[in-house]
ROLO-721988 format. One record per atom (N, C-alpha, C): residue in one letter; atom name; z, y, x. Coordinates in steps of 0.2 Angstrom, whole numbers, always signed. Atoms other than C-alpha are relative to their C-alpha. Example, Ala and Ser with C-alpha at 12.3 -4.5 7.8 and 13.67 -1.06 7.14 Angstrom:
BEGIN
<residu = A; atome = N; Z = +0; Y = -6; X = +4> .
<residu = A; atome = CA; Z = +39; Y = -22; X = +62> .
<residu = A; atome = C; Z = +0; Y = +6; X = +4> .
<residu = S; atome = N; Z = -1; Y = -6; X = -4> .
<residu = S; atome = CA; Z = +36; Y = -5; X = +68> .
<residu = S; atome = C; Z = +3; Y = +5; X = -4> .
***
This chain:
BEGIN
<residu = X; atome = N; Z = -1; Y = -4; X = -5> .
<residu = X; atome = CA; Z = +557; Y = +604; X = +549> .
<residu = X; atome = C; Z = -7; Y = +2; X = +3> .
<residu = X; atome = N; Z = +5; Y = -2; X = -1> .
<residu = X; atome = CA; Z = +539; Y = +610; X = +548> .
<residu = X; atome = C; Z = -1; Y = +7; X = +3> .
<residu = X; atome = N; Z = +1; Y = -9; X = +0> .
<residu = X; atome = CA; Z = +542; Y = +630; X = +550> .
<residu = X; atome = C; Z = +0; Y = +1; X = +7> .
<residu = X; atome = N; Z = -1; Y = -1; X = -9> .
<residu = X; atome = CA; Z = +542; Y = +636; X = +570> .
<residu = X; atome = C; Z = +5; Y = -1; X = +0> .
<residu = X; atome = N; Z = -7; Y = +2; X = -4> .
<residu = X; atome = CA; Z = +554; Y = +631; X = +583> .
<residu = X; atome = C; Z = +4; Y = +4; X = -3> .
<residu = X; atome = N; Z = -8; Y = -4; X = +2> .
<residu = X; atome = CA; Z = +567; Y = +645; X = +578> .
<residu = X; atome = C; Z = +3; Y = -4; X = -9> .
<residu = X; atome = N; Z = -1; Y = +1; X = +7> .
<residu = X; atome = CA; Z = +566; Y = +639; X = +558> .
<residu = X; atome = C; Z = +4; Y = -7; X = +0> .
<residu = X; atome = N; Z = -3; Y = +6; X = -2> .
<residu = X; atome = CA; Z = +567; Y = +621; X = +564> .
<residu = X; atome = C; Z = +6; Y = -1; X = +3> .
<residu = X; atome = N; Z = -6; Y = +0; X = -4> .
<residu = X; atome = CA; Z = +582; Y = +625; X = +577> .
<residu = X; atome = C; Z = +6; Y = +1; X = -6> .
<residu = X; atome = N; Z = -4; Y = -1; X = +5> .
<residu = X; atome = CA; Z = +590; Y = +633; X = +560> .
<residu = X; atome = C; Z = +3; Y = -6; X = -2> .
<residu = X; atome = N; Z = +0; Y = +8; X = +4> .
<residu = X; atome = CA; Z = +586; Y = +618; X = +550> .
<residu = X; atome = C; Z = +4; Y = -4; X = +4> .
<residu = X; atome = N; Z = -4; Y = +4; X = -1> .
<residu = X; atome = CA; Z = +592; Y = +606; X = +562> .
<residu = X; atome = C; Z = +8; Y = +2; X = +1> .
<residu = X; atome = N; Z = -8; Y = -2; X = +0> .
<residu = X; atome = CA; Z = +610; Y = +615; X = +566> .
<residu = X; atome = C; Z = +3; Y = +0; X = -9> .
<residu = X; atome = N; Z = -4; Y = +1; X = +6> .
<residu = X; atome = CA; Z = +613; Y = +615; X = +545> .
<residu = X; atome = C; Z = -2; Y = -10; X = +0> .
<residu = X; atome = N; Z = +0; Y = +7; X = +2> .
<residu = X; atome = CA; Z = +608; Y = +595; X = +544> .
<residu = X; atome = C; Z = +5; Y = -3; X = +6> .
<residu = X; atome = N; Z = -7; Y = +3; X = -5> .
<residu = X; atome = CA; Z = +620; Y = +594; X = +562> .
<residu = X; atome = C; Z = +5; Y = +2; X = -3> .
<residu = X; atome = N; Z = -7; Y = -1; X = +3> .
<residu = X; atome = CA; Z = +633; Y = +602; X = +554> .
<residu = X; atome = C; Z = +6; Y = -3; X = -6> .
<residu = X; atome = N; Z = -1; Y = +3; X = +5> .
<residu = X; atome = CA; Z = +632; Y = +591; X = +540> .
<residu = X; atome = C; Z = +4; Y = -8; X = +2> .
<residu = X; atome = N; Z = -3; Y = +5; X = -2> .
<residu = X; atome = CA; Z = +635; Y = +576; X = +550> .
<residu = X; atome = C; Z = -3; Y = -6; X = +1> .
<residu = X; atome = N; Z = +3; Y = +7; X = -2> .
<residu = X; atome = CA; Z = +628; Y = +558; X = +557> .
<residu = X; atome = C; Z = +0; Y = -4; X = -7> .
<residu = X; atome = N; Z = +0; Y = +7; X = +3> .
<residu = X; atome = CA; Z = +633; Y = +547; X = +545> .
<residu = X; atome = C; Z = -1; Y = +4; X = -8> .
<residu = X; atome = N; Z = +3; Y = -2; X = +9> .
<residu = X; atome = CA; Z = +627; Y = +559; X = +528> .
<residu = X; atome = C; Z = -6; Y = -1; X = +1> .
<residu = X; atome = N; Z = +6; Y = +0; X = +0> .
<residu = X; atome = CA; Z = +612; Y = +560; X = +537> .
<residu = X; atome = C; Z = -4; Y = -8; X = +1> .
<residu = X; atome = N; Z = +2; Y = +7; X = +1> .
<residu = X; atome = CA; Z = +610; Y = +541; X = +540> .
<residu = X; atome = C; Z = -2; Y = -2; X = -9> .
<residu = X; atome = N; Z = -1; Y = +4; X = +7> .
<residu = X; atome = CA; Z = +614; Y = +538; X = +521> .
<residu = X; atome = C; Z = -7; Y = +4; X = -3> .
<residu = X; atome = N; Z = +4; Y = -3; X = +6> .
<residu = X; atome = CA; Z = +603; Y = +551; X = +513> .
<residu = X; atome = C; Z = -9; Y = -2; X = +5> .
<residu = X; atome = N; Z = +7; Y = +0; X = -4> .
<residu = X; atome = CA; Z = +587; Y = +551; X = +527> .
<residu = X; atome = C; Z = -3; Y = -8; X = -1> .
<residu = X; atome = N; Z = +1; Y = +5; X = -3> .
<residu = X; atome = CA; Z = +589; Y = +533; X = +531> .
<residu = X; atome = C; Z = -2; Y = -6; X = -7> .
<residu = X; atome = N; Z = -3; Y = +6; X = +7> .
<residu = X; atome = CA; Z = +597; Y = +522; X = +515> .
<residu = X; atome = C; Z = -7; Y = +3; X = -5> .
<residu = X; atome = N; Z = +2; Y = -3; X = +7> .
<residu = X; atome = CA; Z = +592; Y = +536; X = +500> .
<residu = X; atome = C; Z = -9; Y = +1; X = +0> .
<residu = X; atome = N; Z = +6; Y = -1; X = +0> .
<residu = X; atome = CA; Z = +576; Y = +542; X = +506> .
<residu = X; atome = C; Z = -5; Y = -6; X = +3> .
<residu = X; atome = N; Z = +6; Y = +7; X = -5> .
<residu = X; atome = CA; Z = +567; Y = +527; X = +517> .
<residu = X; atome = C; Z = +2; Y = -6; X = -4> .
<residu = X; atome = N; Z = -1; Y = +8; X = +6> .
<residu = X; atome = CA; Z = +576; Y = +511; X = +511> .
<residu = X; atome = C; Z = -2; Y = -3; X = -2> .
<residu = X; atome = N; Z = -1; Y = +4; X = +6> .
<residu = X; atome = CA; Z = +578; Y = +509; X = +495> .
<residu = X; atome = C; Z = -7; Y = +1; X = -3> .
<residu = X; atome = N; Z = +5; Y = +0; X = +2> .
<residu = X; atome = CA; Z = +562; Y = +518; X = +490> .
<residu = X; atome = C; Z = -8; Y = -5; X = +1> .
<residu = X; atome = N; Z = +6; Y = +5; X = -1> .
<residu = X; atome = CA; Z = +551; Y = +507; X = +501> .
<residu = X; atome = C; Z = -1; Y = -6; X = +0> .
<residu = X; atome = N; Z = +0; Y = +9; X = +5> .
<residu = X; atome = CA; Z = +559; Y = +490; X = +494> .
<residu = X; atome = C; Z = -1; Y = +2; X = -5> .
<residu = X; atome = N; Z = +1; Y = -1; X = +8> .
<residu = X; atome = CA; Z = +556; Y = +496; X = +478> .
<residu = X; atome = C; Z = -7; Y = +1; X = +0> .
<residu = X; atome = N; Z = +6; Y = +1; X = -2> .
<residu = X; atome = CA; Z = +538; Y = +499; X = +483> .
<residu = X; atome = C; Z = -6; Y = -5; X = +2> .
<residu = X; atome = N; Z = +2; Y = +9; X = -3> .
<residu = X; atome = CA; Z = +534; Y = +484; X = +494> .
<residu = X; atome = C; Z = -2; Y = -5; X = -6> .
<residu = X; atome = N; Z = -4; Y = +7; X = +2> .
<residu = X; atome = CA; Z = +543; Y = +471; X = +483> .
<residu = X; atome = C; Z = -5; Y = +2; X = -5> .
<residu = X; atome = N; Z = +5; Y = -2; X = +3> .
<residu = X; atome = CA; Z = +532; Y = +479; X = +468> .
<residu = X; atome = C; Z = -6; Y = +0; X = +0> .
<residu = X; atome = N; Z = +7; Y = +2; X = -1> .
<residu = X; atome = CA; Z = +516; Y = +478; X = +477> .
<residu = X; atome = C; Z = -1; Y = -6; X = +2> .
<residu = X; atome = N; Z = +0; Y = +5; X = -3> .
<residu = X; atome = CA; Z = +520; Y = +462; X = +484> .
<residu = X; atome = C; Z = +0; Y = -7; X = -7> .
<residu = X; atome = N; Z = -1; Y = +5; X = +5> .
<residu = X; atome = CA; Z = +522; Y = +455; X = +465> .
<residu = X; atome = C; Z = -9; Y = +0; X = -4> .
<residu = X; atome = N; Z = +5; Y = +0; X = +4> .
<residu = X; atome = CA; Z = +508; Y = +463; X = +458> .
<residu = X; atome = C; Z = -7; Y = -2; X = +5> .
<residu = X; atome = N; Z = +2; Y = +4; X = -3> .
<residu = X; atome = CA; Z = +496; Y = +455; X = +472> .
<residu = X; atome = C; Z = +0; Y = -7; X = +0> .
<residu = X; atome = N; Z = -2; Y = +7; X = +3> .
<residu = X; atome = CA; Z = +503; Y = +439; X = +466> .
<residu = X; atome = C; Z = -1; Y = -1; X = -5> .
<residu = X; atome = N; Z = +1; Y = +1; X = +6> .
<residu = X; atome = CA; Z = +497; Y = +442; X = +451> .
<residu = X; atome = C; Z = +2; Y = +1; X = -7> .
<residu = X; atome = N; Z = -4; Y = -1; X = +8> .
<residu = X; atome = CA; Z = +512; Y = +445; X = +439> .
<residu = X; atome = C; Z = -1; Y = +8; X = -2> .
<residu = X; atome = N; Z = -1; Y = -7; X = +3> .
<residu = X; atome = CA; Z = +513; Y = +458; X = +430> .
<residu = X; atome = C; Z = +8; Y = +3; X = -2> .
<residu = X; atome = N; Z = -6; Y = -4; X = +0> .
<residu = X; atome = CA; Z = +526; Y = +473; X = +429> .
<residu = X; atome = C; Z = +2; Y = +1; X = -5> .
<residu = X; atome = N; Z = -1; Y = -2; X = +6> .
<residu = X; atome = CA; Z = +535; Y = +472; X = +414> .
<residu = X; atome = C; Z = +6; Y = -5; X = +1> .
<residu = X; atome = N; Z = -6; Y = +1; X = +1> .
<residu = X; atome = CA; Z = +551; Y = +467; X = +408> .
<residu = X; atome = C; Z = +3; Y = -6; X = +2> .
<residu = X; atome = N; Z = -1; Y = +7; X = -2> .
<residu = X; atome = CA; Z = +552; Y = +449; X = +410> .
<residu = X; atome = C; Z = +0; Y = +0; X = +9> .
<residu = X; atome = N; Z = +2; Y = -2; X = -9> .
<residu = X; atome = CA; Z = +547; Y = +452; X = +430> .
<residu = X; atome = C; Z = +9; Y = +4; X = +3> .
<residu = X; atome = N; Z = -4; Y = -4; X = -4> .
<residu = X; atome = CA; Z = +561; Y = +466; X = +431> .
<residu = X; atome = C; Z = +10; Y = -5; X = -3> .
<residu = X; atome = N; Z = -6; Y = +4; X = +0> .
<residu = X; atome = CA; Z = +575; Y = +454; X = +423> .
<residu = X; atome = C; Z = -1; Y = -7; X = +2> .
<residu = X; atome = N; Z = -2; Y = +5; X = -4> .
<residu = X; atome = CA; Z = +571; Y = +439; X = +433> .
<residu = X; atome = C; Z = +5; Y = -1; X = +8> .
<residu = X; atome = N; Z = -3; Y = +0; X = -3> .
<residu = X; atome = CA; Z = +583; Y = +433; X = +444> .
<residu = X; atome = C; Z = -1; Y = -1; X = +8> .
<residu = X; atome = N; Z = +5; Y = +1; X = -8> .
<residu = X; atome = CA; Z = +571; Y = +427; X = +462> .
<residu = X; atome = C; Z = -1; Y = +9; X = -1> .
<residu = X; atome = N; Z = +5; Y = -9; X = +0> .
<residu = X; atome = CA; Z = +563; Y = +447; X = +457> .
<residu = X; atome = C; Z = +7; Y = +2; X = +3> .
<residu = X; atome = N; Z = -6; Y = -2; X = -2> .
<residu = X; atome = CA; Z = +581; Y = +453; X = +459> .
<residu = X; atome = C; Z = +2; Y = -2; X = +5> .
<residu = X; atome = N; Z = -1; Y = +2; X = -5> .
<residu = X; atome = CA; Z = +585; Y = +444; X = +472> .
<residu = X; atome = C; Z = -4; Y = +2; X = +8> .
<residu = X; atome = N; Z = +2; Y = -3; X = -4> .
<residu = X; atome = CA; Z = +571; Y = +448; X = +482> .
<residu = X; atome = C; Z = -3; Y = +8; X = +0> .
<residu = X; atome = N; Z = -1; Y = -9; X = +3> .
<residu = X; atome = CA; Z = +572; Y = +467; X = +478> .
<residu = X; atome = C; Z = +7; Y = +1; X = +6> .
<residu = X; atome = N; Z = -8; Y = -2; X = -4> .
<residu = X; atome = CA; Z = +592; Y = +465; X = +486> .
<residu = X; atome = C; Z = -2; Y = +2; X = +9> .
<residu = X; atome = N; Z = +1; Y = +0; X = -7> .
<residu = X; atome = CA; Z = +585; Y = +458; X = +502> .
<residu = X; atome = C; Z = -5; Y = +6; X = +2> .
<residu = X; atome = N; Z = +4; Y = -4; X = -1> .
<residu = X; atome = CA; Z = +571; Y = +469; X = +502> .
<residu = X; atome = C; Z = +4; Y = +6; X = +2> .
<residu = X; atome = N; Z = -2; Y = -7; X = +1> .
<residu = X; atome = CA; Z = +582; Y = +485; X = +500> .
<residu = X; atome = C; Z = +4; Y = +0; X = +5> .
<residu = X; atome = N; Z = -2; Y = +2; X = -6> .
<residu = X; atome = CA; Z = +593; Y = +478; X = +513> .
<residu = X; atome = C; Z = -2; Y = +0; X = +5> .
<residu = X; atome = N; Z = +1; Y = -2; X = -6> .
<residu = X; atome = CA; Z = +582; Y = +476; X = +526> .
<residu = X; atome = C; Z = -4; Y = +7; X = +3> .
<residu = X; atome = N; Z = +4; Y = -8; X = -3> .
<residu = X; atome = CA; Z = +572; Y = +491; X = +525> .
<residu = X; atome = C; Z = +5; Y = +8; X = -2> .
<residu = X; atome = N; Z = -6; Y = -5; X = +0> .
<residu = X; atome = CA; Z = +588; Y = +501; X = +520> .
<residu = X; atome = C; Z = +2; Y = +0; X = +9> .
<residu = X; atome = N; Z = -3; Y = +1; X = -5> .
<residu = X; atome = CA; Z = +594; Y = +494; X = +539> .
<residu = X; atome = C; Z = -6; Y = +4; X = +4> .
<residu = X; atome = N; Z = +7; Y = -2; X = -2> .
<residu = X; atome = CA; Z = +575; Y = +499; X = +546> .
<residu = X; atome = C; Z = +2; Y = +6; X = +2> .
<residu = X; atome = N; Z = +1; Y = -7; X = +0> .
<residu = X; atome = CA; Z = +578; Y = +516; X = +540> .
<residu = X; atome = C; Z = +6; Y = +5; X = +3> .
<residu = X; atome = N; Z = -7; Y = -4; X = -2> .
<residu = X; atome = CA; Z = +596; Y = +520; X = +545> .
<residu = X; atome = C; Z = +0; Y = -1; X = +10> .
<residu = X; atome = N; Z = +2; Y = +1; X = -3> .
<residu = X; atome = CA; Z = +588; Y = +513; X = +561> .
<residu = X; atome = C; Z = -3; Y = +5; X = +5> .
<residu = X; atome = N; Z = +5; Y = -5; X = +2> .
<residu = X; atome = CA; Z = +574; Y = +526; X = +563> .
<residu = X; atome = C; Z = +2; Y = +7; X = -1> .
<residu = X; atome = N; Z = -4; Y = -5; X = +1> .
<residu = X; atome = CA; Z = +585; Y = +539; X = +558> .
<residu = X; atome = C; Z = +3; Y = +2; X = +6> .
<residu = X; atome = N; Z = -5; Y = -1; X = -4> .
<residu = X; atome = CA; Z = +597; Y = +537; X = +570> .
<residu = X; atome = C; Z = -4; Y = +4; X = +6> .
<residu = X; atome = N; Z = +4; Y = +0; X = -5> .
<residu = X; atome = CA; Z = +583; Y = +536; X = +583> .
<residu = X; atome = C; Z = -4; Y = +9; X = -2> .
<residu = X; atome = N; Z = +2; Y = -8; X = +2> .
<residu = X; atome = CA; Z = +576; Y = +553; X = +575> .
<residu = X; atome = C; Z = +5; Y = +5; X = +2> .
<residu = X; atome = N; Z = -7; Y = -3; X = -2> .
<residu = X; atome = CA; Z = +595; Y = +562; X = +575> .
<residu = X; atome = C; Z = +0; Y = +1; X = +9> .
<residu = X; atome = N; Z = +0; Y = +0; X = -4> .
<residu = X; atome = CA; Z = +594; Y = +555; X = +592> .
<residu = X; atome = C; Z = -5; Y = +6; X = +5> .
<residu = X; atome = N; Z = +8; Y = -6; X = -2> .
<residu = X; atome = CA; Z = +577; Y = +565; X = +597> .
<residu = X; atome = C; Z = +2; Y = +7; X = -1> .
<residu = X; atome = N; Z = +0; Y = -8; X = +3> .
<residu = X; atome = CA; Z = +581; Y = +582; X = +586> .
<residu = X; atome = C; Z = +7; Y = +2; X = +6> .
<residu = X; atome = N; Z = -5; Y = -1; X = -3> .
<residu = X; atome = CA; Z = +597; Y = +580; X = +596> .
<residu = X; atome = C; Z = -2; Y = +4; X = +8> .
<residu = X; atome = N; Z = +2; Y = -4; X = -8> .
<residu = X; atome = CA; Z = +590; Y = +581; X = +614> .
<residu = X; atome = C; Z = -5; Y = +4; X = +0> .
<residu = X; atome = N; Z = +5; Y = -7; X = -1> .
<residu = X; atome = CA; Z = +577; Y = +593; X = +609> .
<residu = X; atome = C; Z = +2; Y = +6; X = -3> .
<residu = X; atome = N; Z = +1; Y = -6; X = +1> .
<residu = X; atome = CA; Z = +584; Y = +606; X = +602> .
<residu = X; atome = C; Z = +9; Y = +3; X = +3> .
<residu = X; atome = N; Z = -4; Y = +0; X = -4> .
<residu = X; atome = CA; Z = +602; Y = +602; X = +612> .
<residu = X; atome = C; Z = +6; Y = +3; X = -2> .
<residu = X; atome = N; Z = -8; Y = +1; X = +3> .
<residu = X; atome = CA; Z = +620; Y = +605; X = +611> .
<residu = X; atome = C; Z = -1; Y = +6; X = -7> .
<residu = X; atome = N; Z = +0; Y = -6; X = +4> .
<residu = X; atome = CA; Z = +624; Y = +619; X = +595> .
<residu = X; atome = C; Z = +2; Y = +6; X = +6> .
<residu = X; atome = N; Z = -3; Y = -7; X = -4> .
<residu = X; atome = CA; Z = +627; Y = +637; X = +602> .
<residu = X; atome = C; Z = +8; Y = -2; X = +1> .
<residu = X; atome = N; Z = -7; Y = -2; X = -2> .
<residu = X; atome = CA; Z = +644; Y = +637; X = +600> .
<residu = X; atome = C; Z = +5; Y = -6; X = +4> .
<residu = X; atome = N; Z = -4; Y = +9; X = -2> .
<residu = X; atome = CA; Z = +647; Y = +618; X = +609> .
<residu = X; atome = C; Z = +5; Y = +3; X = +6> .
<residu = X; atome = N; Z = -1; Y = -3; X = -4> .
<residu = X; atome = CA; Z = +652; Y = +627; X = +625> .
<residu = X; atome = C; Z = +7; Y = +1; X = +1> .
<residu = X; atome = N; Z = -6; Y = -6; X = +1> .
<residu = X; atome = CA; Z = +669; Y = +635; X = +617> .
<residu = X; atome = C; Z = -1; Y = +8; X = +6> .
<residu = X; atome = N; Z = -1; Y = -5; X = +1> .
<residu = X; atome = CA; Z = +675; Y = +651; X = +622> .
<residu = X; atome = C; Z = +6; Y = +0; X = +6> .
***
């Protein structure tokens, strides 16, 4: 939602229209997440000194700490999200047509 207030206003009325809980999932889970356990939990191994390679990615602790990882920065992110939703929401205010007729 980088383009001027009107392009922005556009944009958020099609991601309102789409809906709370698509935007949770894809902003919060899909994009924030899962991405930044899979990130982290990678650079947190390879600081440890193991290396990334097959043996690593079929261990059962790796997997395990990959679950929780994705979990709690999945929750972070649906979190954050809302909190954003929340802001886009009172900044750019009910849709036109909230009103009725």
């Amino acid at each position: 939602m980088a383009r001027g207030r009107q392009g922005s206003r556009a944009e958020w009325e099609r991601i309102r229209e789409q809906g709370l809980r698509r935007y949770l999932l894809v902003r919060g889970v899909l994009l924030r997440g899962i991405p930044m356990a899979i990130v982290i939990v990678l650079a947190l191994e390879a600081l440890q000194g193991r290396s990334i390679d097959r043996e690593l990615l079929l261990d059962k602790a790796f997997e395990w700490r990959l679950w929780v990882a994705a979990a709690l920065f999945s929750l972070g992110g649906v979190i954050s999200s809302y909190a954003r939703w929340k802001l886009l929401d009172a900044s750019f205010g009910a849709p036109p047509d909230a009103g009725g007729s």
